[in-house]
C-alpha positions as CSV (number, residue, x, y, z in Angstrom):
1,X,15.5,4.7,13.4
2,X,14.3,2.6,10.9
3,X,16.8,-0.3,8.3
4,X,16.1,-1.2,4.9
5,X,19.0,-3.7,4.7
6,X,20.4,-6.9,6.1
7,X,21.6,-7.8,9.8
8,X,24.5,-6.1,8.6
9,X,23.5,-3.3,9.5
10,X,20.8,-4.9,12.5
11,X,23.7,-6.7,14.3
12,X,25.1,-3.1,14.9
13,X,22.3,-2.9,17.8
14,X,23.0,-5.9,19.2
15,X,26.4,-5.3,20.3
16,X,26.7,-4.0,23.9
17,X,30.4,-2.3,23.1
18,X,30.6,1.2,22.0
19,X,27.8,3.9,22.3
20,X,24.3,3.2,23.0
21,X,22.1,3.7,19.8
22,X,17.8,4.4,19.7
23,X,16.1,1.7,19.2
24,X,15.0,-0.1,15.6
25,X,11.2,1.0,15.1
26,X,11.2,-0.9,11.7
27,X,13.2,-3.7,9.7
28,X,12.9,-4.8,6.1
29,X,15.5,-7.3,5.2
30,X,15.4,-10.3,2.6
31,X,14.2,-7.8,-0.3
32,X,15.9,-6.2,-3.1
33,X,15.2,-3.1,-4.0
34,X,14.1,-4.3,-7.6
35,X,11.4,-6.3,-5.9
36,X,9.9,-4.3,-3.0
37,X,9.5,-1.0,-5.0
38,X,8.1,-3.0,-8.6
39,X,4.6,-1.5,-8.7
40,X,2.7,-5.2,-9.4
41,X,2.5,-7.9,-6.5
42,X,3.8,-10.8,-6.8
43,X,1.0,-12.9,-8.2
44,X,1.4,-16.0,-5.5
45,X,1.5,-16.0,-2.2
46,X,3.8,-17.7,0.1
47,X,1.2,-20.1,1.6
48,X,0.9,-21.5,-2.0
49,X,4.6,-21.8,-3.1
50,X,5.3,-23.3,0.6
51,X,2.1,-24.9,1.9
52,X,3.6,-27.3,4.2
53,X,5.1,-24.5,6.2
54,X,9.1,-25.7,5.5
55,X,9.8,-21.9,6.0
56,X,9.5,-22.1,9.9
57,X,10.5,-19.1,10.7
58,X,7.8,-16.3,11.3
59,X,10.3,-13.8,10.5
60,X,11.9,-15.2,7.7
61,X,8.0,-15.4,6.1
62,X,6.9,-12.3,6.9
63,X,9.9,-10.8,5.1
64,X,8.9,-12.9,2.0
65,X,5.3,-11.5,2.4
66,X,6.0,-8.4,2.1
67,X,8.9,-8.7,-1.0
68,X,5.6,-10.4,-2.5
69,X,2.9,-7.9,-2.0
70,X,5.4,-5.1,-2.3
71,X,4.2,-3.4,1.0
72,X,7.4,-1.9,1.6
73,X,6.3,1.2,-0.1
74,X,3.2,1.6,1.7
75,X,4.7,1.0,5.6
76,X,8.0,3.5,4.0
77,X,5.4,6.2,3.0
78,X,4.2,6.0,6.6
79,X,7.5,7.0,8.1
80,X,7.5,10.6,10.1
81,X,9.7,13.4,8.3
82,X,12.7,14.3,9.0
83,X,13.1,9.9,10.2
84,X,16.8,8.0,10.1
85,X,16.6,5.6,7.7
86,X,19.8,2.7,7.5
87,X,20.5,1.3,3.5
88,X,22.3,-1.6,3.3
89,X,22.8,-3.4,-0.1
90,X,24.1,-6.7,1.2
91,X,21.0,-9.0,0.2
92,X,21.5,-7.9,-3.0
93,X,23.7,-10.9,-3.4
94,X,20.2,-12.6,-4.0
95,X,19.0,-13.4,-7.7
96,X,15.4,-12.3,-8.6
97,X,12.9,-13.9,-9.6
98,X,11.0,-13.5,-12.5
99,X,7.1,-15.8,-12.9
100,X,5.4,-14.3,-15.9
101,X,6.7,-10.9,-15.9
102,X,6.1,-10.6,-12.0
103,X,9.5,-10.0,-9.8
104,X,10.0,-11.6,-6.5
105,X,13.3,-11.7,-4.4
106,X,14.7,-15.3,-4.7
107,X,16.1,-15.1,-1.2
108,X,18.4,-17.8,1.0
109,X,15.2,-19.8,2.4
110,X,12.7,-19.3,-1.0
111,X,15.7,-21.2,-3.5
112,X,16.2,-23.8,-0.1
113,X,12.9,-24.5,0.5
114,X,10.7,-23.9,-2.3
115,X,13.2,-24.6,-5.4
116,X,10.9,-22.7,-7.3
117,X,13.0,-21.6,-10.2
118,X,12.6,-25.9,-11.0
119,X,9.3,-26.0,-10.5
120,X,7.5,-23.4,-11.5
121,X,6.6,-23.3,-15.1
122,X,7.3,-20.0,-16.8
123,X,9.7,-18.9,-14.5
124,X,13.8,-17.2,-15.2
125,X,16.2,-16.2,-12.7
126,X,17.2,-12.7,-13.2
127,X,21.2,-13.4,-11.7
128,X,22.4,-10.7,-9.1
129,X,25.1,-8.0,-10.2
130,X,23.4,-8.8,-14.1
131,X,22.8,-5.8,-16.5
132,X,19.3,-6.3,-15.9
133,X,19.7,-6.8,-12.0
134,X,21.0,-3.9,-12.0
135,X,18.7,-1.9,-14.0
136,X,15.9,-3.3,-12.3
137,X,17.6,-2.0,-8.8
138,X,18.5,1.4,-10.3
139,X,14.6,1.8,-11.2
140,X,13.5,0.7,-7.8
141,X,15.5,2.4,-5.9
142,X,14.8,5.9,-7.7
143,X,11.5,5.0,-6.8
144,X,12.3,4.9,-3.3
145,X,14.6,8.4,-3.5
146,X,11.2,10.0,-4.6
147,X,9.7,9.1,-1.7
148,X,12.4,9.5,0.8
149,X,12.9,13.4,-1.0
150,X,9.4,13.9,0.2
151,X,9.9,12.9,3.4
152,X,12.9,14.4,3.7
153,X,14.3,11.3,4.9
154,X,17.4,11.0,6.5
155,X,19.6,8.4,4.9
156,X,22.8,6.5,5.8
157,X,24.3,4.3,3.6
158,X,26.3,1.3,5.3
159,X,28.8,1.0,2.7
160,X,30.1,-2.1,4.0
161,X,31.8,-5.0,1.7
162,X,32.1,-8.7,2.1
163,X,35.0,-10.2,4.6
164,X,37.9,-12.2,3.0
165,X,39.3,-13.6,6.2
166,X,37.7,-14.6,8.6
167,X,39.2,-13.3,12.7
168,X,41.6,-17.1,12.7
169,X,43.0,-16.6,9.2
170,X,41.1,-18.4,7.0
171,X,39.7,-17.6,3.4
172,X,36.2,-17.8,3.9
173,X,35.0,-17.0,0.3
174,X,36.9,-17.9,-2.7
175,X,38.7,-14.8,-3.8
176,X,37.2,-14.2,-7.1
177,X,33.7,-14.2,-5.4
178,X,34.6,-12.0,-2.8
179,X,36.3,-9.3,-5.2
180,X,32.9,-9.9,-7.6
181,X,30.7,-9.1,-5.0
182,X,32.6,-5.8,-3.8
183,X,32.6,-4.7,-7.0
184,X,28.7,-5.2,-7.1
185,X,28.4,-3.0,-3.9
186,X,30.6,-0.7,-4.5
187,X,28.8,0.0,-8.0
188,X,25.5,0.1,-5.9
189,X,27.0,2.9,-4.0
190,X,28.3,5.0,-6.4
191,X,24.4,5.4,-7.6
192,X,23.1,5.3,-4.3
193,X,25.2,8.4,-3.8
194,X,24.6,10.1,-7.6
195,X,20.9,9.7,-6.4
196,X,19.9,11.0,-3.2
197,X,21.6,13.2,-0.3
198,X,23.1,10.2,2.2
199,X,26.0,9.8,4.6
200,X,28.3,6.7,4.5
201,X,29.3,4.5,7.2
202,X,32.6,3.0,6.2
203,X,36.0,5.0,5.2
204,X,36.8,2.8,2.1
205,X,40.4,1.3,3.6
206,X,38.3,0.1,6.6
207,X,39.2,-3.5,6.9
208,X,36.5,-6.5,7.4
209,X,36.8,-9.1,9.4
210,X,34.7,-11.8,9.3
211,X,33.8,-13.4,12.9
212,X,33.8,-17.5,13.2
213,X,31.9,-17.2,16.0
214,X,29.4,-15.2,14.8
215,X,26.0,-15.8,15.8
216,X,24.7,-16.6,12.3
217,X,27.3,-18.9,11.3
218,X,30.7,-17.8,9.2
219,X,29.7,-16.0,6.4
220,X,32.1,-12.4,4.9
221,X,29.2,-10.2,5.4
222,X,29.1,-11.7,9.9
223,X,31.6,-9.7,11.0
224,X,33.6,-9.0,14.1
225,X,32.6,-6.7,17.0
226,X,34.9,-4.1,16.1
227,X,33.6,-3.2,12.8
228,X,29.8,-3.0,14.2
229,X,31.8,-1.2,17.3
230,X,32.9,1.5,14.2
231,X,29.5,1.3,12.9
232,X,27.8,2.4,16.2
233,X,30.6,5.6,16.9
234,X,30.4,6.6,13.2
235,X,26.2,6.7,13.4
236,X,26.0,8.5,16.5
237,X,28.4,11.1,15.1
238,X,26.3,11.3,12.0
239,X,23.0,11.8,14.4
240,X,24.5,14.2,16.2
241,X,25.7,16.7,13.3
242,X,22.4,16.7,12.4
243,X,20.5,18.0,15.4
């Protein structure tokens, strides 16, 4: 069982409720797929954009490593056939970066600790849900159909959407955003589906929640139990049509 995605799909096999999943062999998070599939590394490394080590986290850098030197498509062409692979499209949200023609993911922690789109010289943000975002994704992630149809991957799409509410009542994104940022996703899933053979999570009226005591802070995309609770039953039914 392998995730391309976010912890929104990660979380899932945290949660004790509901049915017992297998256990995460691989996890790629903080990368969009108009970064990690781009053919050309990115032409700095992390040590030189953040050489006083403000990026503490191991995991957080080793995510950026590998959006940099687009590894993703090595360790994915290493997968065993016939392997589960969980999409998520949530850290999509993030813009991309573009140094001299080169593409980067411009995650969370690169924008809070690097500011690099101010200090880099030759440098454009590429904004996220953009025509060019977009077309950028759509090539990437044909790239990474190719390779899955060899593989004969087995893909699930968690076709989740960003939280309005959070479980006390309150708005916790204005509206517009949240509505934008569906829209986004649920354009992403409409040619994630066109493109390859996948199974979805989500019915679309399933309703989001999102948790304020989530361990990750309040955020619409940190959801409450029960939705990773449906997340969990709805895999393990998938899993088990396909044996």
């Amino acid at each position: 069982m392998s995730i391309i995605g976010s912890c929104v799909s990660r979380d899932a096999f945290d949660v004790k409720a509901g049915p017992q999943l297998p256990n995460v062999k691989f996890y790629a998070a903080r990368t969009s797929f108009g970064s990690a599939f781009v053919k050309e590394r990115f032409p700095l490394s992390l040590s030189e954009i953040d050489p006083n080590g403000t990026i503490a986290s191991q995991w957080q850098r080793r995510m950026i490593e590998r959006d940099f030197d687009k590894t993703l498509i090595c360790a994915l062409e290493q997968f065993q056939r016939h392997d589960t692979v969980i999409l998520d499209f949530i850290d999509e949200r993030f813009d991309l970066l573009c140094y001299r023609g080169y593409i980067a993911t411009y995650s969370a922690e690169l924008r809070k600790n690097t500011n690099m789109h101010n200090t880099l010289d030759g440098v454009r943000l590429i904004q996220s849900g953009s025509h060019e975002h977009v077309e950028r994704w759509i090539e990437g992630f044909c790239r990474f159909a190719t390779i899955a149809d060899k593989l004969s991957l087995r893909l699930v799409l968690n076709n989740c959407r960003w939280a309005e509410y959070t479980d006390t009542g309150e708005r916790v994104a204005p509206e517009e955003y949240v509505v934008r940022s569906n829209s986004f996703l649920r354009n992403l899933y409409d040619i994630a589906r066109n493109t390859c053979d996948l199974r979805t999570i989500y019915d679309d009226d399933h309703e989001f929640v999102a948790s304020s005591k989530h361990k990750w802070s309040t955020a619409p995309f940190h959801y409450t139990e029960d939705s990773y609770i449906v997340f969990k039953e709805r895999l393990v039914s998938i899993l088990e049509s396909r044996q």
